[in-house]
Each structure stands twice: as C-alpha cells, then as structure tokens.
mmCIF file of the C-alpha atoms, coordinates in Angstrom:
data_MODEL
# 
_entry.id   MODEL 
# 
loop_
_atom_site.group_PDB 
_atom_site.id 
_atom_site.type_symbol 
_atom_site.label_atom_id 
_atom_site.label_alt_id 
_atom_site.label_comp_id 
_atom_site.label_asym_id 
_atom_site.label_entity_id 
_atom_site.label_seq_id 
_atom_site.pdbx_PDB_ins_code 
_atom_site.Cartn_x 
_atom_site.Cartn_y 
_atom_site.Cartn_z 
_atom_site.occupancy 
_atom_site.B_iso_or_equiv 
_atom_site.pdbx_formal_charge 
_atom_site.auth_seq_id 
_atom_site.auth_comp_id 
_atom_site.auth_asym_id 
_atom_site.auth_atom_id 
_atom_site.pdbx_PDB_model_num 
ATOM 1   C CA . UNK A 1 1   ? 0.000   0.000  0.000  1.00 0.00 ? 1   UNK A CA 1 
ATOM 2   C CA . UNK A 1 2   ? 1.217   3.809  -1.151 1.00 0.00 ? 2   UNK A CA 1 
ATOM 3   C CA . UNK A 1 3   ? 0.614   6.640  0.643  1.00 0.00 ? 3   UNK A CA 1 
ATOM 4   C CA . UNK A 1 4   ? -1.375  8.952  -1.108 1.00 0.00 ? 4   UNK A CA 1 
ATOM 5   C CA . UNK A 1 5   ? 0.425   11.786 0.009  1.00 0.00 ? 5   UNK A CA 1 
ATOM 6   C CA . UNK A 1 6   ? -1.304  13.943 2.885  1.00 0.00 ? 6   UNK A CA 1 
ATOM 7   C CA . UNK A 1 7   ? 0.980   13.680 5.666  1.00 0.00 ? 7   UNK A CA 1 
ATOM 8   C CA . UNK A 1 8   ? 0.457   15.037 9.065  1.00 0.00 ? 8   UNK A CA 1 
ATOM 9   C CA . UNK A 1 9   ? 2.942   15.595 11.633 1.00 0.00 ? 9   UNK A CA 1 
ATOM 10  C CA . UNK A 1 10  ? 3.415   16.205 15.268 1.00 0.00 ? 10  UNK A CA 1 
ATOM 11  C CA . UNK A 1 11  ? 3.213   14.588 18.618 1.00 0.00 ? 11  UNK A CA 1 
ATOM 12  C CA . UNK A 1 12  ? 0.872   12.718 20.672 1.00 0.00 ? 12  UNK A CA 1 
ATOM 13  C CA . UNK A 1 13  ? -0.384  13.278 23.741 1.00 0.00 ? 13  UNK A CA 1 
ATOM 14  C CA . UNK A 1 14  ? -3.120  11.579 26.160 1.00 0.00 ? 14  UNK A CA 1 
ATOM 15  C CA . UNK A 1 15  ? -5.298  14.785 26.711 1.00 0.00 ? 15  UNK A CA 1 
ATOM 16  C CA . UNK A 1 16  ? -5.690  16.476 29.705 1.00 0.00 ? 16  UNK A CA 1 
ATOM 17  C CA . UNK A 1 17  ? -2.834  14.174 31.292 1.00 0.00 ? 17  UNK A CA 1 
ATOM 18  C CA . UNK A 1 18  ? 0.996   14.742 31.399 1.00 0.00 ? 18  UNK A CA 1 
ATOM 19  C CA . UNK A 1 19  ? 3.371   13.274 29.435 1.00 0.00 ? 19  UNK A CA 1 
ATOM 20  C CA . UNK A 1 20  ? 3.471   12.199 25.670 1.00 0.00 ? 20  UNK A CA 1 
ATOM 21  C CA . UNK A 1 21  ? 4.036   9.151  23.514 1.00 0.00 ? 21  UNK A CA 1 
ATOM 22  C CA . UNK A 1 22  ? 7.739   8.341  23.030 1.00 0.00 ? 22  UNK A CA 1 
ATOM 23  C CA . UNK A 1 23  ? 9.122   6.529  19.646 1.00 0.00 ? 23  UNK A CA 1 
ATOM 24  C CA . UNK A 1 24  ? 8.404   2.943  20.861 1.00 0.00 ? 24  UNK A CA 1 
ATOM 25  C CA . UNK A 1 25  ? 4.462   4.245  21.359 1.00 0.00 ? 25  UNK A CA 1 
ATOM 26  C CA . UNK A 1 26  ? 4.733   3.782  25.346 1.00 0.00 ? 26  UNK A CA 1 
ATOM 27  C CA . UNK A 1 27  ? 3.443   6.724  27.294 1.00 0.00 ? 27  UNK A CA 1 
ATOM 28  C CA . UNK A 1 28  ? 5.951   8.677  28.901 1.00 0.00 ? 28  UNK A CA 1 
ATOM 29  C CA . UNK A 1 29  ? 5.746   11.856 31.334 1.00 0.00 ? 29  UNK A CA 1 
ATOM 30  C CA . UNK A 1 30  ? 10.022  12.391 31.328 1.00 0.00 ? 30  UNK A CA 1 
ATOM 31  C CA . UNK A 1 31  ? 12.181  12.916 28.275 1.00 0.00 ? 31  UNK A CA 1 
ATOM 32  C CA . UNK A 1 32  ? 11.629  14.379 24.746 1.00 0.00 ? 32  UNK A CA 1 
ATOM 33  C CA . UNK A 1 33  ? 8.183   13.530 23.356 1.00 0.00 ? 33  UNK A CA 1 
ATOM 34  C CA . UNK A 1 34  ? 8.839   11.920 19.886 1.00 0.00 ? 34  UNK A CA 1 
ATOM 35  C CA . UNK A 1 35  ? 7.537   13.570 16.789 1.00 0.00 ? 35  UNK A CA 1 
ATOM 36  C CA . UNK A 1 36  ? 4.362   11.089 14.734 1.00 0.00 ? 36  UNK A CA 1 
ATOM 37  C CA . UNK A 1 37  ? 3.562   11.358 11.026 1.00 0.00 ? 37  UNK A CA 1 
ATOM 38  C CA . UNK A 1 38  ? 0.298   9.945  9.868  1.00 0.00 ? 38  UNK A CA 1 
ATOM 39  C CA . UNK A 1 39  ? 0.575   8.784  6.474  1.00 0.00 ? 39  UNK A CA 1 
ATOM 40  C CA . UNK A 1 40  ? -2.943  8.656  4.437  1.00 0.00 ? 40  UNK A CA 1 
ATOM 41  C CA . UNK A 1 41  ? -3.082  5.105  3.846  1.00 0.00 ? 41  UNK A CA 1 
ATOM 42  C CA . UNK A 1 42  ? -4.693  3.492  0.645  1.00 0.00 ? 42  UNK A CA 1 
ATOM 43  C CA . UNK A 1 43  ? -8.172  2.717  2.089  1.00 0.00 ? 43  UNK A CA 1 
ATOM 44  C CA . UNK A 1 44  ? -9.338  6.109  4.022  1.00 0.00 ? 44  UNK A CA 1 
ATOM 45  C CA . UNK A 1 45  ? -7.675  5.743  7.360  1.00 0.00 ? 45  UNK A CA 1 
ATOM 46  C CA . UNK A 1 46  ? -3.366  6.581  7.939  1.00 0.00 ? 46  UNK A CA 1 
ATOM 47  C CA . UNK A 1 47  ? -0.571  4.815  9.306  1.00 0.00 ? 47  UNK A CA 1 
ATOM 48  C CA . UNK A 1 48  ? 1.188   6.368  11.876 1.00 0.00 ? 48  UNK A CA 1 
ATOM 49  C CA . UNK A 1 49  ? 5.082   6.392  12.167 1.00 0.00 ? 49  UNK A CA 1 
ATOM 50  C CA . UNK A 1 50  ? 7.704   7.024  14.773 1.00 0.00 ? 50  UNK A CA 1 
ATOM 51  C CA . UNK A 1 51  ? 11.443  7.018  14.595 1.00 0.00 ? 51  UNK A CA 1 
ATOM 52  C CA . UNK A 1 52  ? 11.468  3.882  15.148 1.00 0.00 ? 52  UNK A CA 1 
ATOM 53  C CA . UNK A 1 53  ? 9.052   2.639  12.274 1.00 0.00 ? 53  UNK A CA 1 
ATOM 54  C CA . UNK A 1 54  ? 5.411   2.061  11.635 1.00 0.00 ? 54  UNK A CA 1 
ATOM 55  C CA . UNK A 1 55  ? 2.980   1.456  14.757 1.00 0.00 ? 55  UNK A CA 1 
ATOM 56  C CA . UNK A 1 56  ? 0.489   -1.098 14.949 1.00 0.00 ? 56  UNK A CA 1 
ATOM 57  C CA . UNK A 1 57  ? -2.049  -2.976 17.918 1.00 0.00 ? 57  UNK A CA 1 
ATOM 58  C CA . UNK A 1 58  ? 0.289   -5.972 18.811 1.00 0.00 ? 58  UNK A CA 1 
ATOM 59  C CA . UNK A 1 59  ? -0.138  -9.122 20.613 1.00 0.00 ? 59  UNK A CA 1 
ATOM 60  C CA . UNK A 1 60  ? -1.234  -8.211 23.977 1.00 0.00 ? 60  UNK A CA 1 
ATOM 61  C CA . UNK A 1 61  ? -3.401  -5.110 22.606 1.00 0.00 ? 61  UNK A CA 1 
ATOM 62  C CA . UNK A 1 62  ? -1.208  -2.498 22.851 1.00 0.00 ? 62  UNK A CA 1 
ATOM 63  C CA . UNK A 1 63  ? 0.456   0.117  21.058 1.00 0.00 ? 63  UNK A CA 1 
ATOM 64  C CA . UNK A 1 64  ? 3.654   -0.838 19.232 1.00 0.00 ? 64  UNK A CA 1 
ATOM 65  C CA . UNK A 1 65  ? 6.052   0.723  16.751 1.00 0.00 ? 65  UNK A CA 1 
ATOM 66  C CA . UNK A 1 66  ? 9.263   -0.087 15.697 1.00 0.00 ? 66  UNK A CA 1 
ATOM 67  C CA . UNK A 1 67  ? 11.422  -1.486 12.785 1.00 0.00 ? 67  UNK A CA 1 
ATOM 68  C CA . UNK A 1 68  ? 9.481   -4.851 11.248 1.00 0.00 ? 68  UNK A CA 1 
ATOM 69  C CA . UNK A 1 69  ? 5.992   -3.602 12.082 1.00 0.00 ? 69  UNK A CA 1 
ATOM 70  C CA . UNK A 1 70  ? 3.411   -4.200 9.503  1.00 0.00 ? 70  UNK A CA 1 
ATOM 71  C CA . UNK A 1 71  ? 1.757   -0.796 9.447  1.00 0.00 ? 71  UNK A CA 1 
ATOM 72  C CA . UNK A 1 72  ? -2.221  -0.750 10.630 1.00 0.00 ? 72  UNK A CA 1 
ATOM 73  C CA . UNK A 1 73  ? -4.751  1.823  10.014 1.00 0.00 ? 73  UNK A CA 1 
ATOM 74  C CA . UNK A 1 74  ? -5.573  4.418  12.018 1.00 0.00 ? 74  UNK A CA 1 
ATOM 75  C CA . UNK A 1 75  ? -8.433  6.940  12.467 1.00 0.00 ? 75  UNK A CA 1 
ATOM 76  C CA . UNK A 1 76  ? -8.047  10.676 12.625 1.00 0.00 ? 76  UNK A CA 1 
ATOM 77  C CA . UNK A 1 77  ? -10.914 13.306 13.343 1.00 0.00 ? 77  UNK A CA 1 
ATOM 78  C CA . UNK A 1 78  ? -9.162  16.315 11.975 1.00 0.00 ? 78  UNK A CA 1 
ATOM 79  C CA . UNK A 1 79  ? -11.673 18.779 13.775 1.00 0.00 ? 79  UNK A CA 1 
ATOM 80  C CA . UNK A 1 80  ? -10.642 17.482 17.346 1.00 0.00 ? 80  UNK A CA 1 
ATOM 81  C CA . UNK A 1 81  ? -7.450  16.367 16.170 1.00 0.00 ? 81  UNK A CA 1 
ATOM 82  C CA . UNK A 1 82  ? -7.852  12.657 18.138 1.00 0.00 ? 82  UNK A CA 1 
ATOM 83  C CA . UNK A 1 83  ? -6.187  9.429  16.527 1.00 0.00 ? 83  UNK A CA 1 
ATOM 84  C CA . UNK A 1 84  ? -8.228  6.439  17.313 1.00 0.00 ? 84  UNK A CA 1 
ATOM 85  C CA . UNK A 1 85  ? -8.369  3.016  16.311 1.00 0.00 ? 85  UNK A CA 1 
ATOM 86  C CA . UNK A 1 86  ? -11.018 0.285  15.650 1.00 0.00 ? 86  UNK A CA 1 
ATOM 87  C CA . UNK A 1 87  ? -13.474 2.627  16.132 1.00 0.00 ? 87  UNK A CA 1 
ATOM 88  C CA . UNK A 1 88  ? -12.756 3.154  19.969 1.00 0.00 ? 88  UNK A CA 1 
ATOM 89  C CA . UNK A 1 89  ? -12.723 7.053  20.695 1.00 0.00 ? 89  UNK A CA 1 
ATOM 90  C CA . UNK A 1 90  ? -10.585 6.393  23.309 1.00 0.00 ? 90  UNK A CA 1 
ATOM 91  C CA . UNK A 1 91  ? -7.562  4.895  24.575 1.00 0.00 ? 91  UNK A CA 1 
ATOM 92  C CA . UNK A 1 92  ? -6.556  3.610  28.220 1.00 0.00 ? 92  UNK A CA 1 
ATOM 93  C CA . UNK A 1 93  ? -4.194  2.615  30.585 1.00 0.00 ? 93  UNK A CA 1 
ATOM 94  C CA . UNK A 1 94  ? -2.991  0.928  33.617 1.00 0.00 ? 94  UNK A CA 1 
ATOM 95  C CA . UNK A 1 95  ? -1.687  3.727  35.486 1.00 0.00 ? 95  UNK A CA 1 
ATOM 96  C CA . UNK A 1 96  ? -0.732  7.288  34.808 1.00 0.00 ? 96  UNK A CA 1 
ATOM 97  C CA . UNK A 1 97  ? 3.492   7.045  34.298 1.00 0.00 ? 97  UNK A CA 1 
ATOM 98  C CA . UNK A 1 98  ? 5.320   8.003  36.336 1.00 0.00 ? 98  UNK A CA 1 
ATOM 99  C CA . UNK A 1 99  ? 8.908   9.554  36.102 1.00 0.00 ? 99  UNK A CA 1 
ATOM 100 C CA . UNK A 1 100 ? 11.156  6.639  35.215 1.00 0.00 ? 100 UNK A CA 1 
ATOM 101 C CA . UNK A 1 101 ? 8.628   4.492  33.973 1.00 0.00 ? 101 UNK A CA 1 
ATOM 102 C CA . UNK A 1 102 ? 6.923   4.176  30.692 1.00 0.00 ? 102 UNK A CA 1 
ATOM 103 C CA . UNK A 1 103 ? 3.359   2.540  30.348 1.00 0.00 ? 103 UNK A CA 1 
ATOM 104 C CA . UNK A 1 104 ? 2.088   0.813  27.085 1.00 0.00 ? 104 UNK A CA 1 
ATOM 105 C CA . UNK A 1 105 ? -1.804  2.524  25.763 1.00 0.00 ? 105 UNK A CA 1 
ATOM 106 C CA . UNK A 1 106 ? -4.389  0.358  24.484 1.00 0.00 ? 106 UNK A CA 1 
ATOM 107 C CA . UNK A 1 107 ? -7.271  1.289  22.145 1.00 0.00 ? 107 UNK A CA 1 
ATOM 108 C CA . UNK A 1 108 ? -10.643 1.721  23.905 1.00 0.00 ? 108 UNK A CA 1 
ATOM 109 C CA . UNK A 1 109 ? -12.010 1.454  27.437 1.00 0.00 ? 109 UNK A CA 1 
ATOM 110 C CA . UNK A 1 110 ? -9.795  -1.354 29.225 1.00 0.00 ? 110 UNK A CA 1 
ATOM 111 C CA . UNK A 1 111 ? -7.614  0.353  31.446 1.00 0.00 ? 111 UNK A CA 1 
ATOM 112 C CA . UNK A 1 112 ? -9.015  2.723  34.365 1.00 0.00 ? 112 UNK A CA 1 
ATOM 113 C CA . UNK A 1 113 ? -6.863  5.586  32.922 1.00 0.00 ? 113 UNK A CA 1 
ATOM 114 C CA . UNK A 1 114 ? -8.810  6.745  29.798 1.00 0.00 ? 114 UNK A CA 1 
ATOM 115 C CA . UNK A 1 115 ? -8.121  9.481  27.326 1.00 0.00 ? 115 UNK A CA 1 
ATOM 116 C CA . UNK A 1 116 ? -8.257  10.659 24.007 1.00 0.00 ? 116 UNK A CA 1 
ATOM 117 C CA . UNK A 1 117 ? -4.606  10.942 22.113 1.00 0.00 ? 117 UNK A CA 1 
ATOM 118 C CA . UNK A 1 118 ? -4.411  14.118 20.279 1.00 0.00 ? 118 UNK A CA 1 
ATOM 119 C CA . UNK A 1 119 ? -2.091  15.197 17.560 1.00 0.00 ? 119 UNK A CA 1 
ATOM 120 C CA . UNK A 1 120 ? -0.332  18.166 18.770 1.00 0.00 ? 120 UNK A CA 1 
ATOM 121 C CA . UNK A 1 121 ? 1.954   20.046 15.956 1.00 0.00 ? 121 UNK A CA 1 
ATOM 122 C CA . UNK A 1 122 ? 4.950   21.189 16.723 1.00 0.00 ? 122 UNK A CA 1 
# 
C-alpha cells in the first residue's frame, strides 16, 4: 500500500494528562516527546510512524512501533485532532506514568486511565 500523500505531523499526547508518547508508542511523562507522522493510507484511514518505524495494535493489545511492524490503520478526526483506532474514541491505561517508567496505551475502554490521544503540531 502507497501513501497517497497527505501527511500530518506532530506529537501525541493523552489529553488532559501529562506526558506524551515516546518513539516505541509507550506513554511517557520524562524525556523528549517523539515527533508522529500519519501517512494517508490506501483505504481512508493513515498509518502512523515514529522514529522507530510504523505502529500497529500488537499481541497483547497495545500500542507498538518499531522497525518490522506491519503498518495498521488508524483513524483521525481532523476537527478534534484525536487518533483512534477500531473505532474506539478512546484509549486507556494501567496507570498514569510516572517519572522513570513508561506505560504501554491500548485502544478503547480497558484500562481505568482513559483518554483521548491528540495530535499536537509542533
């Protein structure tokens, strides 16, 4: 699959909670918040990509992106700027992070932590 060319970038953050994704798509509220670009994938929706490579849902259900990921598609409202996934609004987590330690997001309603992941640009 091409991209068709609209590319968005910036970062993403759970909203209304510190911290930021970091390159390897765990949530992280210390250190340098890495930079996303959504790619417009071939059937409507956009892959995202880190630094590290393409992001997809893994095995246990979270968040993953990194060098031999198979890219998965992504939903993005544009007017409220949220990424979402399987048609889940939201995203959630085990616990808020804290300052050494990263936690892993999940789409939907799973975790007691739940929030919305924006696009920020920047």
């Amino acid at each position: 699959p091409k991209p068709t060319g609209k590319i968005l970038r910036g970062v993403l953050k759970p909203e209304g909670s510190n911290g930021c994704l970091i390159s390897n798509g765990n949530w992280y509220s210390s250190g340098t918040c890495a930079r996303f670009t959504l790619l417009k994938a071939e059937f409507g929706g956009y892959n995202i990509k880190s630094s590290k490579g393409f992001c997809k849902i893994g095995n246990e259900g979270y968040l993953v992106c990194g060098r031999n990921v198979t890219p998965m598609q992504f939903a993005y409202d544009k007017d409220k700027k949220w990424v979402t996934f399987g048609g889940k609004n939201k995203w959630s987590a085990e616990k808020e992070p804290t300052r050494f330690k990263q936690v892993p997001i999940s789409p939907g309603y799973d975790g007691p932590i739940q929030f919305h992941l924006k696009l920020q640009a920047n």
